[in-house]
N, CA, C, O and CB atoms as a CASP TS submission, in Angstrom:
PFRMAT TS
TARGET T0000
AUTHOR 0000-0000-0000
METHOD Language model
MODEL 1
PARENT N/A
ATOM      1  N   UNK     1     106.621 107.277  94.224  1.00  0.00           N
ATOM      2  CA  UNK     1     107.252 106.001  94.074  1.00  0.00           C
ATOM      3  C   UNK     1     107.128 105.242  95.390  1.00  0.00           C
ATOM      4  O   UNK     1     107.499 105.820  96.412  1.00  0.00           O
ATOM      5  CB  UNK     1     108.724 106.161  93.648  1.00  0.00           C
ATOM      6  N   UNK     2     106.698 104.144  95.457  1.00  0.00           N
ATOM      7  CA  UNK     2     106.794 103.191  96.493  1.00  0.00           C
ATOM      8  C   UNK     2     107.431 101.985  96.479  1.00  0.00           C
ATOM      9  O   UNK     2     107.109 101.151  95.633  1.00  0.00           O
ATOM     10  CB  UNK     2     105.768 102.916  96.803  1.00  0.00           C
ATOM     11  N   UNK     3     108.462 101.712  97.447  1.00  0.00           N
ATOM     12  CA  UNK     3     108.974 100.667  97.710  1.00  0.00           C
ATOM     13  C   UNK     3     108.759  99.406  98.241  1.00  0.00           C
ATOM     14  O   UNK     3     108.266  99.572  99.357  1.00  0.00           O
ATOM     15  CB  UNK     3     109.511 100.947  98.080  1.00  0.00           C
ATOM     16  N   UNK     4     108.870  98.355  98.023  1.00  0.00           N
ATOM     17  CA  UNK     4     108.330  96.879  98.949  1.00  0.00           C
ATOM     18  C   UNK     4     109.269  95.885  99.555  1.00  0.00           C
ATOM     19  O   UNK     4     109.992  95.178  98.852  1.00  0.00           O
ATOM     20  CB  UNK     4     107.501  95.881  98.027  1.00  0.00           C
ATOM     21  N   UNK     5     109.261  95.844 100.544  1.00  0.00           N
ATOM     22  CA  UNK     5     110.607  95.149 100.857  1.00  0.00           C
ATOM     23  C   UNK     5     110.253  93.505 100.684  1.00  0.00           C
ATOM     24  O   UNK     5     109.338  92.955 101.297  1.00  0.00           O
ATOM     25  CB  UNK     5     111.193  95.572 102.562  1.00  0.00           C
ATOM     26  N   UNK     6     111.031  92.922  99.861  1.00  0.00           N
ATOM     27  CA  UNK     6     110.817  91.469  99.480  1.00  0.00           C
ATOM     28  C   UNK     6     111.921  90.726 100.470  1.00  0.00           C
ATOM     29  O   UNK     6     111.513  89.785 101.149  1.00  0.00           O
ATOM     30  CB  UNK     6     111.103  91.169  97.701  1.00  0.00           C
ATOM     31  N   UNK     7     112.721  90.958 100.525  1.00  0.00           N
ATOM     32  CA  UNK     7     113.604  89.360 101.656  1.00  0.00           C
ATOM     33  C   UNK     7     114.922  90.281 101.867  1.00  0.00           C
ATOM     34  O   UNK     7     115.149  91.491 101.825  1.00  0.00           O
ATOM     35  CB  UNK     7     114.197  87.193 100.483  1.00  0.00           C
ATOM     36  N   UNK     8     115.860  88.824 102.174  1.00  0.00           N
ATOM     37  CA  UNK     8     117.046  89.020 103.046  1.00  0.00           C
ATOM     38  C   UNK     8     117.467  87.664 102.739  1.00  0.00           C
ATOM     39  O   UNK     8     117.013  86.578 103.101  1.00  0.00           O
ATOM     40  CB  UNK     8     116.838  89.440 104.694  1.00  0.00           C
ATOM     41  N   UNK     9     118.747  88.080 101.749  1.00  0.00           N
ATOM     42  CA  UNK     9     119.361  86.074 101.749  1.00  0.00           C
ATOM     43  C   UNK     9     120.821  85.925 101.820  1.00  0.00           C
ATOM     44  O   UNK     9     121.351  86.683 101.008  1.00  0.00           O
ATOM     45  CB  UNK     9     119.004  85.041 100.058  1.00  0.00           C
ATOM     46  N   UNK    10     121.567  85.313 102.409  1.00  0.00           N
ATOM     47  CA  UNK    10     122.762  85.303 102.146  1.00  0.00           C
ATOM     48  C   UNK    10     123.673  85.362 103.657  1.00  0.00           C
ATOM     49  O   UNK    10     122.958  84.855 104.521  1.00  0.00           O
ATOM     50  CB  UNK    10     122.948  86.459 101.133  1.00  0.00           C
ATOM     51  N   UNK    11     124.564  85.664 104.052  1.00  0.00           N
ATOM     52  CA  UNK    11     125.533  85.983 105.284  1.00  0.00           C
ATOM     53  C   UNK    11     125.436  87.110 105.667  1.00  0.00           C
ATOM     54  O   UNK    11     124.832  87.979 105.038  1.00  0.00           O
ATOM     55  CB  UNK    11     126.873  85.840 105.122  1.00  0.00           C
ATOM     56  N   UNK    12     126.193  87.345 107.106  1.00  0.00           N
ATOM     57  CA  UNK    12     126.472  88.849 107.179  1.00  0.00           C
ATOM     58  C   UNK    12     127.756  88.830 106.830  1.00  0.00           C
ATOM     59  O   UNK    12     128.606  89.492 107.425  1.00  0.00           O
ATOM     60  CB  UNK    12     126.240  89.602 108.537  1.00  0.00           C
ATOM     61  N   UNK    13     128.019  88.014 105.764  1.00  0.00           N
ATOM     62  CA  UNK    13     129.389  88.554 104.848  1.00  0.00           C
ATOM     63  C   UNK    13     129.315  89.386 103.718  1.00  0.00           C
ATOM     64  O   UNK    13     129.608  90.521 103.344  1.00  0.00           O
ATOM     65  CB  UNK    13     130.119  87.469 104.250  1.00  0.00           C
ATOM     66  N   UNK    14     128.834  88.414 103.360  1.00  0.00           N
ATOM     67  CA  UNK    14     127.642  88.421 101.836  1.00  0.00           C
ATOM     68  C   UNK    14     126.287  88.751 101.554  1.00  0.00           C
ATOM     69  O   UNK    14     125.620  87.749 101.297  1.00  0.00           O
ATOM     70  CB  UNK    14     127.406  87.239 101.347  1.00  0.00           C
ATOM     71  N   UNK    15     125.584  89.952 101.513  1.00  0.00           N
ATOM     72  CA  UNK    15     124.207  90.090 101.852  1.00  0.00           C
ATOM     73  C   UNK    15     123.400  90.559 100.758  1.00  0.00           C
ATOM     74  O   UNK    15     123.852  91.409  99.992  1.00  0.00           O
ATOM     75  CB  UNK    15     124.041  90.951 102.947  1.00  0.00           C
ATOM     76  N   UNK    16     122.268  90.092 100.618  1.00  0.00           N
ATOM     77  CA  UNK    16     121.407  90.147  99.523  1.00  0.00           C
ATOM     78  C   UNK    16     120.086  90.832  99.850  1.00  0.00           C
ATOM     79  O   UNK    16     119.265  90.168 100.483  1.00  0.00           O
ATOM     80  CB  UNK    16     121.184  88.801  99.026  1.00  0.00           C
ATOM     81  N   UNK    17     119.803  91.984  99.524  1.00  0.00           N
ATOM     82  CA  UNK    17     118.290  92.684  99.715  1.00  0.00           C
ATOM     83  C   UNK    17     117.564  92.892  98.687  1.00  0.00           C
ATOM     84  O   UNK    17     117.993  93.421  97.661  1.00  0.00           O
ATOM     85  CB  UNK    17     118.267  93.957 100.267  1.00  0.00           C
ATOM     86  N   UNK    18     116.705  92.604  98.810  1.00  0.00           N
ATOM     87  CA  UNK    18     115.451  92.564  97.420  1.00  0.00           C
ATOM     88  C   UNK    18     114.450  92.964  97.859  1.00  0.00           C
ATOM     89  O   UNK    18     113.729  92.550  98.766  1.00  0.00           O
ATOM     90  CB  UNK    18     114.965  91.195  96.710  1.00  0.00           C
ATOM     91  N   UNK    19     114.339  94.536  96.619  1.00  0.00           N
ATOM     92  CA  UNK    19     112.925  95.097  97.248  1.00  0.00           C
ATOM     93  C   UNK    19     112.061  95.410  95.697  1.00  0.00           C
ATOM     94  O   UNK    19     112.874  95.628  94.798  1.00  0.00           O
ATOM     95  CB  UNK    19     113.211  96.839  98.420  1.00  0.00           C
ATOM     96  N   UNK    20     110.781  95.463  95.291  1.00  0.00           N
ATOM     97  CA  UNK    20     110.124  96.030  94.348  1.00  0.00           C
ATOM     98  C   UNK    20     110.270  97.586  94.601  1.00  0.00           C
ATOM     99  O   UNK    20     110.479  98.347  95.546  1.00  0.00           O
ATOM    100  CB  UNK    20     108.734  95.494  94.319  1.00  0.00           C
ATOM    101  N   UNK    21     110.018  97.645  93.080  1.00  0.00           N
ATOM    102  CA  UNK    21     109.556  99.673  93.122  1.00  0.00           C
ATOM    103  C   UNK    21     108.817  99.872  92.683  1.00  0.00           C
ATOM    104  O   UNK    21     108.863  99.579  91.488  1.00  0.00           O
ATOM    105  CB  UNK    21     110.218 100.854  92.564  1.00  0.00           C
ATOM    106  N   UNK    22     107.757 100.397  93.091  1.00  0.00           N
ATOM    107  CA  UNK    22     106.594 101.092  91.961  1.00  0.00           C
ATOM    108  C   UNK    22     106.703 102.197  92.002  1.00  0.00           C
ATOM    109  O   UNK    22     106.857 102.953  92.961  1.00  0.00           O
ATOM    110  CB  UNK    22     105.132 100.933  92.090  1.00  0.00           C
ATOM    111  N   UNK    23     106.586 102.476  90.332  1.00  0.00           N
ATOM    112  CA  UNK    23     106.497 103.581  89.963  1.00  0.00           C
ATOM    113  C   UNK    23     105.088 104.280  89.320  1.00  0.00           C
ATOM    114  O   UNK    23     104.219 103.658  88.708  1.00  0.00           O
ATOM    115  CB  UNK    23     107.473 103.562  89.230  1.00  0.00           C
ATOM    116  N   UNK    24     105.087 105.607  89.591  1.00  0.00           N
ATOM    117  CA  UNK    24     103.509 106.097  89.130  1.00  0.00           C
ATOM    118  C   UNK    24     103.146 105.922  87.747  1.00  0.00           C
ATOM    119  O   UNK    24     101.941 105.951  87.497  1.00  0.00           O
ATOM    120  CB  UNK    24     103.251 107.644  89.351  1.00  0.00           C
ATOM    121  N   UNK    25     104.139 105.707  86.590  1.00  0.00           N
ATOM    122  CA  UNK    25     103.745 106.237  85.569  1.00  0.00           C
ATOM    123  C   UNK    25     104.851 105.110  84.409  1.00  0.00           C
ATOM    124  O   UNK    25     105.446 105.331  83.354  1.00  0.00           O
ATOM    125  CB  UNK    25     103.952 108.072  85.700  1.00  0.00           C
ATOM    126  N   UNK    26     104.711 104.032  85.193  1.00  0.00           N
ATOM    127  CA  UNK    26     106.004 102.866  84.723  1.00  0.00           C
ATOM    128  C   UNK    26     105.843 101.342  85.262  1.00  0.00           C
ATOM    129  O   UNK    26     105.130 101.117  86.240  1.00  0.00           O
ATOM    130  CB  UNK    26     107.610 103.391  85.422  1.00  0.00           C
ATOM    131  N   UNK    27     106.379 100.539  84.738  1.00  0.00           N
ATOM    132  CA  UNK    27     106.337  99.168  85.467  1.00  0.00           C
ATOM    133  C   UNK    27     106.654  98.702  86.543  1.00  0.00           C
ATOM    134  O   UNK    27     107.680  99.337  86.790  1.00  0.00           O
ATOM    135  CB  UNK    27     106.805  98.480  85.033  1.00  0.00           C
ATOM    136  N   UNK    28     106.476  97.969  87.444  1.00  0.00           N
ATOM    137  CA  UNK    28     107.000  97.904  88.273  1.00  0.00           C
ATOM    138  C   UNK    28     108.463  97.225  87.846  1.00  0.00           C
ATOM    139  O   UNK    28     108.742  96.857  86.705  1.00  0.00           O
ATOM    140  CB  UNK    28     106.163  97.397  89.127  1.00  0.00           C
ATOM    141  N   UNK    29     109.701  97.106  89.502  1.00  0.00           N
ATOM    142  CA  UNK    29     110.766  96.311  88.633  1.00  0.00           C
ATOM    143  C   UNK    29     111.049  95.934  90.097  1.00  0.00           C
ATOM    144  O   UNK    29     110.396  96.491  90.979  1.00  0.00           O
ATOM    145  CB  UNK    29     112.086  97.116  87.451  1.00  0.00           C
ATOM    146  N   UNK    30     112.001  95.004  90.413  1.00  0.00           N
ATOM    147  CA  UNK    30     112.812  94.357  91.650  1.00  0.00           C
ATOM    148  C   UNK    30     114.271  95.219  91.241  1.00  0.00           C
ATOM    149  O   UNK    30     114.835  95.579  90.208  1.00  0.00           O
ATOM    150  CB  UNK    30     112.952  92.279  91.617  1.00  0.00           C
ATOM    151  N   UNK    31     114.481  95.300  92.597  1.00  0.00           N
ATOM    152  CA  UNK    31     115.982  95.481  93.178  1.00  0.00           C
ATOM    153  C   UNK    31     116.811  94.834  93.734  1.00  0.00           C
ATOM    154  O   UNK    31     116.494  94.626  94.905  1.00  0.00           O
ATOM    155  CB  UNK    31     116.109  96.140  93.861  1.00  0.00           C
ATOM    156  N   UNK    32     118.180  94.206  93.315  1.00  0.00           N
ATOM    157  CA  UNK    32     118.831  93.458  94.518  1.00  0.00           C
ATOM    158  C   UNK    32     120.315  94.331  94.970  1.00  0.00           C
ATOM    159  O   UNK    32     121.282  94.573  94.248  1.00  0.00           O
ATOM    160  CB  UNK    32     119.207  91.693  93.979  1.00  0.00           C
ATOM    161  N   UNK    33     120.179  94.560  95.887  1.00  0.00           N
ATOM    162  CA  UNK    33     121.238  95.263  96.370  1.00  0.00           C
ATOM    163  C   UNK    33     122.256  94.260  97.233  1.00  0.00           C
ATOM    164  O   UNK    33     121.737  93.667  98.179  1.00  0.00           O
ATOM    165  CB  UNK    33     120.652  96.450  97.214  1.00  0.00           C
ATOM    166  N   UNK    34     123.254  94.100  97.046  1.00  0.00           N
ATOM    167  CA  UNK    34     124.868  93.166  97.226  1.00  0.00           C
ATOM    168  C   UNK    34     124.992  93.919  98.263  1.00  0.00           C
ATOM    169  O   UNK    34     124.378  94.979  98.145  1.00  0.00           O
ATOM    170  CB  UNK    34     126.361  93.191  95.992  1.00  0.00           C
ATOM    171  N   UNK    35     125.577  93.779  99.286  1.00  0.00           N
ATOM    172  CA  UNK    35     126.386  94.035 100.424  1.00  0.00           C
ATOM    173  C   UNK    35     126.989  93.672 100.843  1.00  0.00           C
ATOM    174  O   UNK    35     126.587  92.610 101.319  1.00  0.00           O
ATOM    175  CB  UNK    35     126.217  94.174 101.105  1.00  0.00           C
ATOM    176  N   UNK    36     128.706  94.027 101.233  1.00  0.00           N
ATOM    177  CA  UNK    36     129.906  93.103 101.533  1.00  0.00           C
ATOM    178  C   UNK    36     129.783  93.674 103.083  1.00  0.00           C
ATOM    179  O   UNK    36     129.956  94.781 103.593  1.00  0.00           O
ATOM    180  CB  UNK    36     131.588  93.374 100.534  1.00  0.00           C
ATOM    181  N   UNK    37     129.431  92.484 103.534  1.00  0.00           N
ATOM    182  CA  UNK    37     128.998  92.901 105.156  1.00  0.00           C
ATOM    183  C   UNK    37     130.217  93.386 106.216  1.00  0.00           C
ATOM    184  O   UNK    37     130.098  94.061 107.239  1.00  0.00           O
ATOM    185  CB  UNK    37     128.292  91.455 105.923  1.00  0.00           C
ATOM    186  N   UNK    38     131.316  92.860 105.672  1.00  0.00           N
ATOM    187  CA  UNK    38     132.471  92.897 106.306  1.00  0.00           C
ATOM    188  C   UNK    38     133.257  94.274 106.225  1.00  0.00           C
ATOM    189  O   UNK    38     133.738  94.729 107.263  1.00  0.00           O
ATOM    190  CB  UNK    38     133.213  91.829 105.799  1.00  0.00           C
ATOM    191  N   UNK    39     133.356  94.741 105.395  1.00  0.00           N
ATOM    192  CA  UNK    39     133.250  96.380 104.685  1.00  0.00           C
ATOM    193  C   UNK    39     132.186  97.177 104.312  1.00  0.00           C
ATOM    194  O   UNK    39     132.123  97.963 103.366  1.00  0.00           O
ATOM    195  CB  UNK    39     133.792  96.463 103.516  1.00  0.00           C
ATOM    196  N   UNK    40     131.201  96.851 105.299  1.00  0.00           N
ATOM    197  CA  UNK    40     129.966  97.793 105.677  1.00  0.00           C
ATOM    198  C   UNK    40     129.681  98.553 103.993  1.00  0.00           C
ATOM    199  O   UNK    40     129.615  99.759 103.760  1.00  0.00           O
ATOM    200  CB  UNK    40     130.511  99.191 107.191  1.00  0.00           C
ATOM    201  N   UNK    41     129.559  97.494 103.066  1.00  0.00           N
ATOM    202  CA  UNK    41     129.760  98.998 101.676  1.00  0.00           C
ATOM    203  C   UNK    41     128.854  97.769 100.712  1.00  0.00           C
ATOM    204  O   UNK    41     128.822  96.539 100.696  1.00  0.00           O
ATOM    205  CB  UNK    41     132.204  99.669 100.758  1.00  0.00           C
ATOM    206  N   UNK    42     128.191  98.849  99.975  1.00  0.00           N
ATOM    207  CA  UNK    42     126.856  98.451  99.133  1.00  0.00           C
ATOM    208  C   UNK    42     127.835  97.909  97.947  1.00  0.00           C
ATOM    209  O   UNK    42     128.734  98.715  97.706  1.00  0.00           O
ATOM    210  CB  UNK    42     125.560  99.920  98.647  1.00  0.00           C
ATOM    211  N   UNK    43     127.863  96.783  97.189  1.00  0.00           N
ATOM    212  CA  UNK    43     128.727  96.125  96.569  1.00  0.00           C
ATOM    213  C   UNK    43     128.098  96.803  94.928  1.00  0.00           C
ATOM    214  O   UNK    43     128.872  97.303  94.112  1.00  0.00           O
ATOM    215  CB  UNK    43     128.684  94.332  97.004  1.00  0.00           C
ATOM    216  N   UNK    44     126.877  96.709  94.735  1.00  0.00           N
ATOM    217  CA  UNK    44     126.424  96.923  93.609  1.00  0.00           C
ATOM    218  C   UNK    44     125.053  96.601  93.813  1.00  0.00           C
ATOM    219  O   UNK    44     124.704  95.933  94.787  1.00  0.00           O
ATOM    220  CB  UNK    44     127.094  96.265  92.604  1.00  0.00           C
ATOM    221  N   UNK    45     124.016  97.153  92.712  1.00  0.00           N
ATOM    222  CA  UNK    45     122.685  97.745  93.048  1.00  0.00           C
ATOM    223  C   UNK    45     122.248  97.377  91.430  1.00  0.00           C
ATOM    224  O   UNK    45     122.761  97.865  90.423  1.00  0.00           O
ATOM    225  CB  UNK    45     122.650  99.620  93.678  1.00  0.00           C
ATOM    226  N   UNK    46     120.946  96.186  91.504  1.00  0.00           N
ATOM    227  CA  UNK    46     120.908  95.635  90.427  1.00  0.00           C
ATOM    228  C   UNK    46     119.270  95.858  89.745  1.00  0.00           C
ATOM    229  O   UNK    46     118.462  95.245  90.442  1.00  0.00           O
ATOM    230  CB  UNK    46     121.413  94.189  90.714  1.00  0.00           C
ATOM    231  N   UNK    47     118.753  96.420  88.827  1.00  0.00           N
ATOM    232  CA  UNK    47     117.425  96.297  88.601  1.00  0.00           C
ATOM    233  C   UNK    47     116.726  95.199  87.677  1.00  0.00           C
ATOM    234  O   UNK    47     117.419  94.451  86.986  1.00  0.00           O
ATOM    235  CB  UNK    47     117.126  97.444  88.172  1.00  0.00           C
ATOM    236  N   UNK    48     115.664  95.142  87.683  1.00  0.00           N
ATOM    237  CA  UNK    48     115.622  93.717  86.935  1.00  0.00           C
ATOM    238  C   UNK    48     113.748  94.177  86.626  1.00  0.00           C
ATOM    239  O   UNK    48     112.899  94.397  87.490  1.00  0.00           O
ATOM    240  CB  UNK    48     116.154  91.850  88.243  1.00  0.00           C
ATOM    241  N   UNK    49     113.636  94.192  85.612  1.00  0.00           N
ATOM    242  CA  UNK    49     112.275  94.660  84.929  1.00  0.00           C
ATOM    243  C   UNK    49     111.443  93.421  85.168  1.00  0.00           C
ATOM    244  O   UNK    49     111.807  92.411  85.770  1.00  0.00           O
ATOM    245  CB  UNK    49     112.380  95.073  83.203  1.00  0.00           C
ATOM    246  N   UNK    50     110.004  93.705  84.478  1.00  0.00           N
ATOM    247  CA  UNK    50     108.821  92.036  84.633  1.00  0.00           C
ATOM    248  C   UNK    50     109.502  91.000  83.776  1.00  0.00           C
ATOM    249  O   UNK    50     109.529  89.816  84.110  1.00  0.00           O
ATOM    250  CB  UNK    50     106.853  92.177  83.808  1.00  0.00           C
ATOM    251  N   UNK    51     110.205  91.579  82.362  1.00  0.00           N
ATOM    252  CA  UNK    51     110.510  90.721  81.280  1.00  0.00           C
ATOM    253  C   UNK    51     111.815  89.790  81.709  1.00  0.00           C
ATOM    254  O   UNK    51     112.153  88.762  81.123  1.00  0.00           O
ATOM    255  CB  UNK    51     110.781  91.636  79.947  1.00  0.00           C
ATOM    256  N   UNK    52     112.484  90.385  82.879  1.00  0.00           N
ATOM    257  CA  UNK    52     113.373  89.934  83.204  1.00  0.00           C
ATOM    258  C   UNK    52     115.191  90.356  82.855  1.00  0.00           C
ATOM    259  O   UNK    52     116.253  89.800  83.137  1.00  0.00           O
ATOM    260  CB  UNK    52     112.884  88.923  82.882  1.00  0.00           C
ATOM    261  N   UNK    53     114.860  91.479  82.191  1.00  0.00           N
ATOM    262  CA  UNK    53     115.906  92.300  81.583  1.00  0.00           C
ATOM    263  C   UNK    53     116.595  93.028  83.031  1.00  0.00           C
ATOM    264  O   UNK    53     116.177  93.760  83.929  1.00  0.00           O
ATOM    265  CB  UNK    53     115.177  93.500  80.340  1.00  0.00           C
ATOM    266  N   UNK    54     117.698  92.463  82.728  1.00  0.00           N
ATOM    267  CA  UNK    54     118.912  93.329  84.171  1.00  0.00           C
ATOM    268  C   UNK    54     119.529  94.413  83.881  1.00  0.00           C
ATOM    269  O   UNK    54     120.064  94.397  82.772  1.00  0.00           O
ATOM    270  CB  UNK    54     120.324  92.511  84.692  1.00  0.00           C
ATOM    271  N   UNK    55     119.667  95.522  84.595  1.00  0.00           N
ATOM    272  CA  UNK    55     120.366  96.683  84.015  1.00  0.00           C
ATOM    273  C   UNK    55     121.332  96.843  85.805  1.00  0.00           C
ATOM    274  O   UNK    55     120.818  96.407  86.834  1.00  0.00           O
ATOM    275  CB  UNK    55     118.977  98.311  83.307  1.00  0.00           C
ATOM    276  N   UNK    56     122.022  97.185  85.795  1.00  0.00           N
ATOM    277  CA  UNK    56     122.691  98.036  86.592  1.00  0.00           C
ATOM    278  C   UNK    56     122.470  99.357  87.321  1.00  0.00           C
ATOM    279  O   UNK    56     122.751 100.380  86.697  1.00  0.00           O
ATOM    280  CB  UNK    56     123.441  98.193  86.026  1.00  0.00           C
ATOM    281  N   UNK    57     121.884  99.490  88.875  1.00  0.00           N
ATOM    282  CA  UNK    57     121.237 101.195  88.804  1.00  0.00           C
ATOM    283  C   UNK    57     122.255 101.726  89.118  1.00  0.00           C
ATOM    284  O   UNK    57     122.525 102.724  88.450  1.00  0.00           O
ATOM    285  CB  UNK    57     119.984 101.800  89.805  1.00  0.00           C
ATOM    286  N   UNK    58     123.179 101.363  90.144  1.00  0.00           N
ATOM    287  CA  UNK    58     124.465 102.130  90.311  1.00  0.00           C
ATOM    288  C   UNK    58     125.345 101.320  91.818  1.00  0.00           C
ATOM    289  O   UNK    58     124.944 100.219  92.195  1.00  0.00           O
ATOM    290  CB  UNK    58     123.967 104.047  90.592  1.00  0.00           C
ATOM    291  N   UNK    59     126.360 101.921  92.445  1.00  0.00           N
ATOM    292  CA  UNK    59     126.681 101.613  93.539  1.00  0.00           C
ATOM    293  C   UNK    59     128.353 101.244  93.615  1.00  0.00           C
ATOM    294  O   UNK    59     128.541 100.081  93.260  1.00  0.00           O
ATOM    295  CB  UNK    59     125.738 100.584  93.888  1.00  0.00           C
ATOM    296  N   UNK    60     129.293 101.782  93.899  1.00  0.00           N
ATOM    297  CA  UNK    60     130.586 101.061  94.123  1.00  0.00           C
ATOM    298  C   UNK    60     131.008 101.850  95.058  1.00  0.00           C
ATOM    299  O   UNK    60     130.804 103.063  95.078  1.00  0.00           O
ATOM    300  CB  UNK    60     131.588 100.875  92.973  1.00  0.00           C
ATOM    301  N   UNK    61     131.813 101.017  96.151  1.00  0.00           N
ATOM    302  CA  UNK    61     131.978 101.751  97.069  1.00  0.00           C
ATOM    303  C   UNK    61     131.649 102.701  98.041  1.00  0.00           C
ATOM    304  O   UNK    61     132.332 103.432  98.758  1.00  0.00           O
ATOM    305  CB  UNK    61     132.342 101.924  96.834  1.00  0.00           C
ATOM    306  N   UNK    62     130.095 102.475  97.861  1.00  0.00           N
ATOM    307  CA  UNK    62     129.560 103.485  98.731  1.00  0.00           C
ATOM    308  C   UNK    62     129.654 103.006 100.061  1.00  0.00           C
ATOM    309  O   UNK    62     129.348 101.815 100.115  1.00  0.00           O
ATOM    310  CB  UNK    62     128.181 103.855  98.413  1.00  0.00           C
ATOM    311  N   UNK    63     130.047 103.627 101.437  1.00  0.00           N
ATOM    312  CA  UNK    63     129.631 103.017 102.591  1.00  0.00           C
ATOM    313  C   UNK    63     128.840 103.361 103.203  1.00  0.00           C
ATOM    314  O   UNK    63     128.562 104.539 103.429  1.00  0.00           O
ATOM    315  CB  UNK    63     130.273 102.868 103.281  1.00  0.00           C
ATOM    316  N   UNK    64     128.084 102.026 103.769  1.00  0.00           N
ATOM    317  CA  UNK    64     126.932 102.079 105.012  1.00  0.00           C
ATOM    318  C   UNK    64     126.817 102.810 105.850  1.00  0.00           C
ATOM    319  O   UNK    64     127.586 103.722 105.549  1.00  0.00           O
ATOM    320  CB  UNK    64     126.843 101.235 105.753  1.00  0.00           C
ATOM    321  N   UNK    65     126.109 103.172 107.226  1.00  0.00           N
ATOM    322  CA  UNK    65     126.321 103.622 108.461  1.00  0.00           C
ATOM    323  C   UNK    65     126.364 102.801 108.819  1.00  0.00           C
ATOM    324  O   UNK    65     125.826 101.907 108.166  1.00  0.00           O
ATOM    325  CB  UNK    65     125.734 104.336 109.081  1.00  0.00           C
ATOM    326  N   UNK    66     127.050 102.422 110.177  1.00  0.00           N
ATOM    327  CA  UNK    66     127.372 101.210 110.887  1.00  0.00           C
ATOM    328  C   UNK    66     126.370 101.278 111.946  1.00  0.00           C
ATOM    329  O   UNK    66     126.309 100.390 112.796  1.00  0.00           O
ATOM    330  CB  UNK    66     128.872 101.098 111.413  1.00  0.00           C
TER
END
């Protein structure tokens, strides 16, 4: 599986990371991962297929390393 790092949008309150995934044997899809910058903690972790279909991959409360 390989990852692509696409951007960075938002505050260091509010933070937005978007990366592609490829997969060997599957479509590719984008990731946006939420980050509440202020509580160092991954807010929620979002996948989003070519068709444009959103699913949820996981994430609450996990915290960062600082």
């Amino acid at each position: 599986m390989l990852t692509k790092f696409k951007g960075v949008t938002g505050s260091q309150v509010k933070l937005t990371i978007s990366l592609q995934v490829f997969a060997p044997a599957a479509d590719s899809f984008k990731v946006m991962c939420n980050i509440d910058g202020r509580a160092r903690q991954v807010v929620s972790i979002e996948g989003k297929d070519r068709l444009g279909n959103m699913r949820i991959v996981g994430a609450h409360n996990n915290n960062m390393a600082p």
